[in-house]
N, C-alpha and C positions, 0 to 999 in steps of 0.2 A: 571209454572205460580205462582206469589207468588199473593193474594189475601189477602186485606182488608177487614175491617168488618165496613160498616158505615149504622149503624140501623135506622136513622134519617136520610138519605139522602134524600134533596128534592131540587127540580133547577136546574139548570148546575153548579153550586162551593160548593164544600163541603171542609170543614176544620176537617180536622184528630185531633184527639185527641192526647196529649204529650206521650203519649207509642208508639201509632201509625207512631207518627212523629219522635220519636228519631231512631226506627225501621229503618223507610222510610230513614231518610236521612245518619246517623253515621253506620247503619251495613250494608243498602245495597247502601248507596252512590247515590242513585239516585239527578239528577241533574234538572233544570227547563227546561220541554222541552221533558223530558221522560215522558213515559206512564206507568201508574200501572191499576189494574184488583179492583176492587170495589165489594162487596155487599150490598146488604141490608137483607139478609135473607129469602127476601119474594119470590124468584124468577130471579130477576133481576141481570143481571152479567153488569156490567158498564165498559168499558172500559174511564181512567181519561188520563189530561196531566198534569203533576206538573205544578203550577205556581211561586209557591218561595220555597226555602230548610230551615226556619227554622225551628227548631228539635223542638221546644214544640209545635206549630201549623201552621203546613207549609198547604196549599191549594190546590184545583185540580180541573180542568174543566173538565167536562163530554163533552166526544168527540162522547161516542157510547152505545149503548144497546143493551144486546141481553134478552129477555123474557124469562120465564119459561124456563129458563137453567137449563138441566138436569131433568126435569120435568118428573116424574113416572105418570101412570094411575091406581095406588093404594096406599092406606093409611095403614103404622106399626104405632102400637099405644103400646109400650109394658108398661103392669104394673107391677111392680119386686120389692120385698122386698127389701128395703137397707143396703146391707150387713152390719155384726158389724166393721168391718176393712173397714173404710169409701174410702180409698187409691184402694179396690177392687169395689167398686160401681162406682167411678171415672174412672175407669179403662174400666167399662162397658159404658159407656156416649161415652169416647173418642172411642174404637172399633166400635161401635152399630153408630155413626155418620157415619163415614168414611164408614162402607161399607153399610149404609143407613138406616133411621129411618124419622119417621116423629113426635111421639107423645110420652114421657115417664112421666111415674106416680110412683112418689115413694107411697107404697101399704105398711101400716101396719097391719099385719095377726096377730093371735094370738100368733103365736110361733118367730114373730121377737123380734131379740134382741136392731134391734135401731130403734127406734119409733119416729126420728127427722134428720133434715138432712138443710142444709146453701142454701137455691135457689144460692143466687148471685155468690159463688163459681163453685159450681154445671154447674152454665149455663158457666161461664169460662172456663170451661173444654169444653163444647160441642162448642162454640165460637170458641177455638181453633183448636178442631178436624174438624171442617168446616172446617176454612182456610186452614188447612194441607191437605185434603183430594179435595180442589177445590168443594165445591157445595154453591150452591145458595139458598139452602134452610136452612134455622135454623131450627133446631129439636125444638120441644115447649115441655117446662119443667112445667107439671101443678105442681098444691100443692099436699103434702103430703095426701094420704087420708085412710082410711081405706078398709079394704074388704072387707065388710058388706057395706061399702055407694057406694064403686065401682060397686059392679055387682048391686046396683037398680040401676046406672043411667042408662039409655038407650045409647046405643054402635048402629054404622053404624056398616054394612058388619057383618062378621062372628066371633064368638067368641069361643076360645080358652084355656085351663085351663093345664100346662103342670104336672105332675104328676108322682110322682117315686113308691108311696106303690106300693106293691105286686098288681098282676091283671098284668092283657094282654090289655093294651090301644093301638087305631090306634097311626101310627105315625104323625105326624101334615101334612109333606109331603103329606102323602097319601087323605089328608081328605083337607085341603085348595084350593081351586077354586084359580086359576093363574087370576089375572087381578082384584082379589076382594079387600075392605078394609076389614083387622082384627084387634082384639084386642084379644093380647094373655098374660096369667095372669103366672109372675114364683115366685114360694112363698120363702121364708128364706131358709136357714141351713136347719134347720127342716122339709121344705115340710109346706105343707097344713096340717092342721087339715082335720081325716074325714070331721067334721062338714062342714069346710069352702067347703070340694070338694062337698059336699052335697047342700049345701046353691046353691053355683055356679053352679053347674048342674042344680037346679030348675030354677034357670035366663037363663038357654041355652048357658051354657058354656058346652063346648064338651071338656072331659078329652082326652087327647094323652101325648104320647110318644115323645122323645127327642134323643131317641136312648138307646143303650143298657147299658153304662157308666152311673154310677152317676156325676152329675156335677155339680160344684159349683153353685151358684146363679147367679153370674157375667156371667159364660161358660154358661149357659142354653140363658142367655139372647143375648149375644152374638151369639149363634148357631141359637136361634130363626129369626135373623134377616138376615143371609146368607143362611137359607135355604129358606127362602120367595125371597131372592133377587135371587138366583138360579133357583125358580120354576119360577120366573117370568121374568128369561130371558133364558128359553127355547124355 
């Protein structure tokens, strides 16, 4: 199924945008009369029928809907330092899509080395790793924040703090509840600062494990999000 991304669809006719359209008609040739597969992000899979082929803004009638497609009964919310090798953070967006996420917070801790990061690119990547991957939901790309303002807001479901210093932490596996929403926090290069593992635990972040391997920042965030999707289709 090849899948569209129309954030603004509202009615029965929506008009694609000239990437969308040149996409639509010079690489896959579609003609008027064929059906393409639609989103909006929010849930919503639309099944369109072309109305005209031209390539900078060709048109589509909405023929059908199907609801909360692919809809989970739990919320990932992951907050992840943004690696210095920006091409590895991107990396994390497009994996962590595909095999599902719902919420990511770029998190500056004290030991990150980029403390800044482009939204509009950023969500380009997860855009794309939606349609590549077929889902109907868009991952929500908040703002940059700190880690000090992250653990006071108030967090739904369980919270999380992954952690490599020295010490015996639960695995997250073992300690996460199947069918709950969490938010789980993976720091820099560096790890967490005591301090910051310290701060976080006062807020009710539970330190665990990732496994036995040290892992990148990207790989930690990336595992975190298959082993939740795993516990929760057992």
């Amino acid at each position: 199924m090849q899948l569209f991304y129309a954030a603004e669809l509202q009615g029965d006719h929506y008009t694609l945008d000239e990437q969308e359209s040149k996409h639509l008609i010079r690489v896959l040739r579609m003609k008027p009369g064929d059906t393409i597969s639609l989103t909006d992000g929010s849930g919503n899979l639309y099944t369109a029928e072309l109305i005209n082929d031209d390539a900078r803004s060709c048109t589509v009638r909405i023929i059908g809907v199907q609801a909360e497609y692919g809809r989970r009964n739990y919320n990932i919310h992951v907050a992840i330092a943004p690696t210095k090798n920006i091409n590895r953070f991107e990396w994390f967006l497009e994996k962590s899509t595909e095999i599902g996420i719902d919420e990511i917070t770029p998190m500056i801790c004290q030991r990150s080395e980029r403390k800044t990061v482009k939204p509009e690119r950023l969500n380009k990547v997860i855009t794309s790793a939606m349609k590549q991957s077929v889902k109907a939901y868009h991952p929500v790309l908040f703002e940059a924040t700190t880690f000090k303002d992250l653990i006071s807001r108030k967090h739904a479901g369980e919270k999380y703090i992954a952690y490599i210093e020295e010490g015996t932490h639960p695995s997250l596996k073992s300690l996460y509840t199947p069918g709950k929403d969490a938010i789980i926090l993976i720091g820099p290069e560096g790890d967490f600062s005591p301090e910051e593992v310290i701060m976080g635990t006062d807020k009710g972040f539970k330190t665990v494990s990732l496994g036995t391997s040290r892992l990148r920042t990207e790989t930690a965030g990336v595992v975190v999000c298959h082993a939740l999707a795993l516990v929760n289709s057992e």
